[in-house]
KOLKOLLO-582117 format. One record per residue (C-alpha): x, y, z. Coordinates in steps of 0.25 Angstrom, whole numbers, padded with zeros to 4 digits, always signed. Each point is the difference from the previous one (the first is absolute). Layout:
XYZ ...
This chain:
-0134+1078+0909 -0006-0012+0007 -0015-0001-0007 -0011-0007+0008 -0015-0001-0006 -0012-0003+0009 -0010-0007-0008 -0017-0002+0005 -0004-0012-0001 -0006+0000-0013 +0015+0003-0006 -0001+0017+0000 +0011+0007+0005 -0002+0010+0012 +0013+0004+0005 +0013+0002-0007 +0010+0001+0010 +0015+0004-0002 +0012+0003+0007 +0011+0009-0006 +0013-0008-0002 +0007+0011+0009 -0012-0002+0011 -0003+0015-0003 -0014-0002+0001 -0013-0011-0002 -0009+0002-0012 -0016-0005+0003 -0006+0001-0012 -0015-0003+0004 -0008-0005-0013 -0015-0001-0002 -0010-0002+0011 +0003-0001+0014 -0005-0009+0009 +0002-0001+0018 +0005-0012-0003 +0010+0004-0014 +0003+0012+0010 +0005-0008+0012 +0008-0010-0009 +0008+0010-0008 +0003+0010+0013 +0003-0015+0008 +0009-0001-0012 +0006+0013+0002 +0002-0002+0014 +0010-0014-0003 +0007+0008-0010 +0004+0008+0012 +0004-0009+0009 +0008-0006-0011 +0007+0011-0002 -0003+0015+0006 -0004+0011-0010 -0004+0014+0004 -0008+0004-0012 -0012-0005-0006 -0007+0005-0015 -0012-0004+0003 -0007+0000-0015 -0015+0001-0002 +0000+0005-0016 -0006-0013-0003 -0010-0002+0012 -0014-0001-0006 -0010+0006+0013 -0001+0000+0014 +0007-0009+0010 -0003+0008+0014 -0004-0013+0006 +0014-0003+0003 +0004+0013+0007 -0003-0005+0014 +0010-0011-0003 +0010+0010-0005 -0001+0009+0011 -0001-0012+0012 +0010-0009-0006 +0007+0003-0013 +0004+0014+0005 +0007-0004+0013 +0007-0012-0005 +0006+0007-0012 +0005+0012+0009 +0006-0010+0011 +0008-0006-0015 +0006+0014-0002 -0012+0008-0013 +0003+0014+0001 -0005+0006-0012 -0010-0003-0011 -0003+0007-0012 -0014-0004-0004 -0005+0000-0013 -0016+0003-0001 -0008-0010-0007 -0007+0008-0012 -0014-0001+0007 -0008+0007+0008 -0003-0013+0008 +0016-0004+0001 +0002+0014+0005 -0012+0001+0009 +0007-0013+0007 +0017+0005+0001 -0007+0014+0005 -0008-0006+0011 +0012-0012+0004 +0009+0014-0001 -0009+0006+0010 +0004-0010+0011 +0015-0005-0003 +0008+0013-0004 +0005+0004+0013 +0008-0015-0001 +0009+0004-0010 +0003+0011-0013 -0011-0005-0009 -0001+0010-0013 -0009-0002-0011 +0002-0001-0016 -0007+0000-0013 +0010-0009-0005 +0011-0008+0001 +0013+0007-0005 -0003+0012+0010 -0004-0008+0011 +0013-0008-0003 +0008+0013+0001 -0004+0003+0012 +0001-0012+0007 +0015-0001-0004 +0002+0014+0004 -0006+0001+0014 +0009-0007+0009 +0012+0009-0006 -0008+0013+0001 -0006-0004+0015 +0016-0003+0004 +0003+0015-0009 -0009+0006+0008 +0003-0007+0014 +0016+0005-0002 -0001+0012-0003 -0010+0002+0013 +0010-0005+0007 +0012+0010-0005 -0010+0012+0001 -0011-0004+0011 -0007+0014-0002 -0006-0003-0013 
């Protein structure tokens, strides 16, 4: 995997990000506090990973995010959202931050970009990472045998 860490200016990490050596999918691991501004330069970072190299999953981590970062989700939803989908992000498994604040914020951005593409949500990574591998081949399953018998 190509490993990137984003670090605040006082040397904390905020962002692991990491692409699968066979470009199956991006891992964000989002770490600590969240700011707009640590949201906007890690999702930024996100977006040059695309354009370097189309990918259409993202596992979008949030097990080590400590509280809330809703201040962002206008950014997500004006910017981040459109730009990603134009690079080709079809899925993402999202894993939920442990509290209540971290959820409170997913739940609400959830609200306003899950009609852009499949987003599912996880309490943890392994299933998330299941999913994630699993739901192109299962949406292509599926779209075949619609196909061969178009009365199901």
């Amino acid at each position: 995997m190509t490993k990137a860490e984003l670090k605040k200016p006082n040397g904390d990490v905020f962002l692991v990000a990491e692409r699968a050596a066979d470009n199956s999918y991006i891992h964000a691991q989002w770490v600590g506090i969240q700011s707009l501004d640590t949201v906007m330069e890690g999702g930024t970072f996100y977006i040059e990973m695309l354009k370097q190299q189309p990918c259409p999953r993202l596992l979008n981590d949030h097990k080590e995010l400590i509280g809330p970062w809703d201040i962002a989700n206008n950014w997500i939803v004006q910017f981040w959202t459109p730009k990603v989908m134009e690079l080709g992000l079809q899925y993402m498994g999202q894993v939920l931050a442990p509290g209540i604040y971290g959820k409170m914020s997913f739940h609400q951005l959830h609200q306003r970009i899950s009609d852009q593409f499949q987003i599912k949500m996880f309490e943890d990574v392994p299933t998330a990472m299941d999913w994630l591998l699993r739901v192109d081949k299962e949406n292509t399953s599926k779209d075949s045998q619609q196909k061969t018998n178009p009365q199901q």
